[in-house]
Structures are given as structure tokens and as C-alpha cells.
C-alpha positions in Angstrom: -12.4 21.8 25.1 -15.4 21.9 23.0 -19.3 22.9 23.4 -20.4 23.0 20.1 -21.8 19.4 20.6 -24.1 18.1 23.2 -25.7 14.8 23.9 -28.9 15.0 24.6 -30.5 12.0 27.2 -34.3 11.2 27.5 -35.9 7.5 28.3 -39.1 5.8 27.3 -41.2 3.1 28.2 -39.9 0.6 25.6 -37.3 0.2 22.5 -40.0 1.1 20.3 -40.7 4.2 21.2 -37.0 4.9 21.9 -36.7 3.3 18.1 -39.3 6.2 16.7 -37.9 9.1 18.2 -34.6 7.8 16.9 -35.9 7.7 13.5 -37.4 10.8 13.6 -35.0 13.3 14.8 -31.9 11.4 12.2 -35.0 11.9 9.7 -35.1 16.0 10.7 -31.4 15.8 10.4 -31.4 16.8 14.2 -29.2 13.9 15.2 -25.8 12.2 13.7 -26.2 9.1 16.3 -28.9 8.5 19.2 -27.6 4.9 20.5 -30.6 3.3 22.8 -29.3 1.4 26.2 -32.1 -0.5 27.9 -34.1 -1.9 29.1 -32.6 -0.1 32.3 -34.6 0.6 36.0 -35.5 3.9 36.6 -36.3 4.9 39.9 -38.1 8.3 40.7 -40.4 11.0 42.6 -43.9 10.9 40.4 -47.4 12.4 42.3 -45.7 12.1 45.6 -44.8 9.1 45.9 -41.5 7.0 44.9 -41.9 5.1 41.3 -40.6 2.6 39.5 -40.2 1.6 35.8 -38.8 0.0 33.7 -37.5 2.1 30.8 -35.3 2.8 27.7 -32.4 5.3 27.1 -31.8 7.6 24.7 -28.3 9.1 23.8 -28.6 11.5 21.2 -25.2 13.2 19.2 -26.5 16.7 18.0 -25.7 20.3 17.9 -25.6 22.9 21.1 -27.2 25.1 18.7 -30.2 22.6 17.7 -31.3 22.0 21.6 -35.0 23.6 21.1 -35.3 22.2 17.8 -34.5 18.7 19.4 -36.2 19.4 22.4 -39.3 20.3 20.2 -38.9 16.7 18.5 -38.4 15.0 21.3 -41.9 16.5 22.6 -43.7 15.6 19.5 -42.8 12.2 19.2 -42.5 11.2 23.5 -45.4 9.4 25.0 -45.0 11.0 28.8 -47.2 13.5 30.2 -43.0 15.4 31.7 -40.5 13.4 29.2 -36.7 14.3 30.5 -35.1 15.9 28.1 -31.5 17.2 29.2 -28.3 17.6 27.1 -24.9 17.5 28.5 -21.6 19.4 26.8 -19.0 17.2 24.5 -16.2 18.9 26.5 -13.7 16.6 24.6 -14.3 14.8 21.7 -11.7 12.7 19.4 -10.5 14.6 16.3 -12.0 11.9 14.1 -15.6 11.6 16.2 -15.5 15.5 16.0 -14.7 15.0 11.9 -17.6 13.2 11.7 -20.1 14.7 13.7 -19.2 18.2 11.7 -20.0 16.4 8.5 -23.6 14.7 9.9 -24.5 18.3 11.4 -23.3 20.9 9.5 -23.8 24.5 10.5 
């Protein structure tokens, strides 16, 4: 078991802004991967009423430790008025993925 490392999961409107925040939290150092998977349907409560769009997904590799920092990012650089931002436990990770993410995100 391991909770040192999260992935953190938030969508946009299109690969270009899923591209920028990308970019900008492997700039900050706040990332070792973010893969983008779209486009995708979303499908969701918004004003009272049932919404649908068409979106982009993020899958950022980071830290437990760095959540409000890439929270914070994430905020900065996300185009939505309530962007989702959640992050999800790497309960079990290979020995050479966890290698790797050590050495991108040191302590």
C-alpha cells in the first residue's frame, strides 16, 4: 500500500486548455505526468437543471503532499466558474512507476 502519490482528475472544455494546465503544473514541477483523455461526454447537475458537454480529461501524477499547491494551479490556469478538482490515492504502484515518480517529485 502506498498514499504518498495521488492522481489528481479535473476536465476542460477542450485539449487546449487541458494542454495549458498540463504545461503549467510539469513547468511548477507539480506534476511527473498529466495524460489528457478526450474528448469525452460529461453529463451533470449545473443551475438546476441537467447539462451536457463535451469535455477533456485531465490525469495528473503528483504528490499527496502537493494537493493545495496543485489545486492552487489548477485554479489559476482553469477556465470554469467550479472546475473539479479531486485526487484519488496510488494505493499500489509498480516498483519501477514508483522509481520514477520519486525521482520527477522529490520530497
Amino acid at each position: 500500500m502506498n498514499s504518498e502519490y495521488i492522481q489528481v482528475v479535473t476536465t476542460v472544455a477542450t485539449a487546449a486548455e487541458a494542454e495549458r494546465i498540463a504545461s503549467g503544473l510539469l513547468e511548477a514541477r507539480l506534476a511527473a505526468c498529466v495524460q489528457i483523455v478526450g474528448p469525452l461526454t460529461s453529463m451533470y447537475w449545473w443551475q438546476g437543471k441537467i447539462d451536457r458537454a463535451g469535455e477533456y480529461q485531465c490525469l495528473i501524477k503528483s504528490r499527496a503532499d502537493r494537493f493545495q499547491q496543485v489545486a492552487e494551479a489548477i485554479s489559476g490556469l482553469h477556465p470554469y466558474e467550479v472546475p473539479e478538482i479531486i485526487a484519488l490515492p496510488l494505493t499500489a504502484i509498480s516498483q519501477g512507476y514508483q522509481q520514477w515518480l520519486a525521482a520527477e517529485l522529490p520530497a
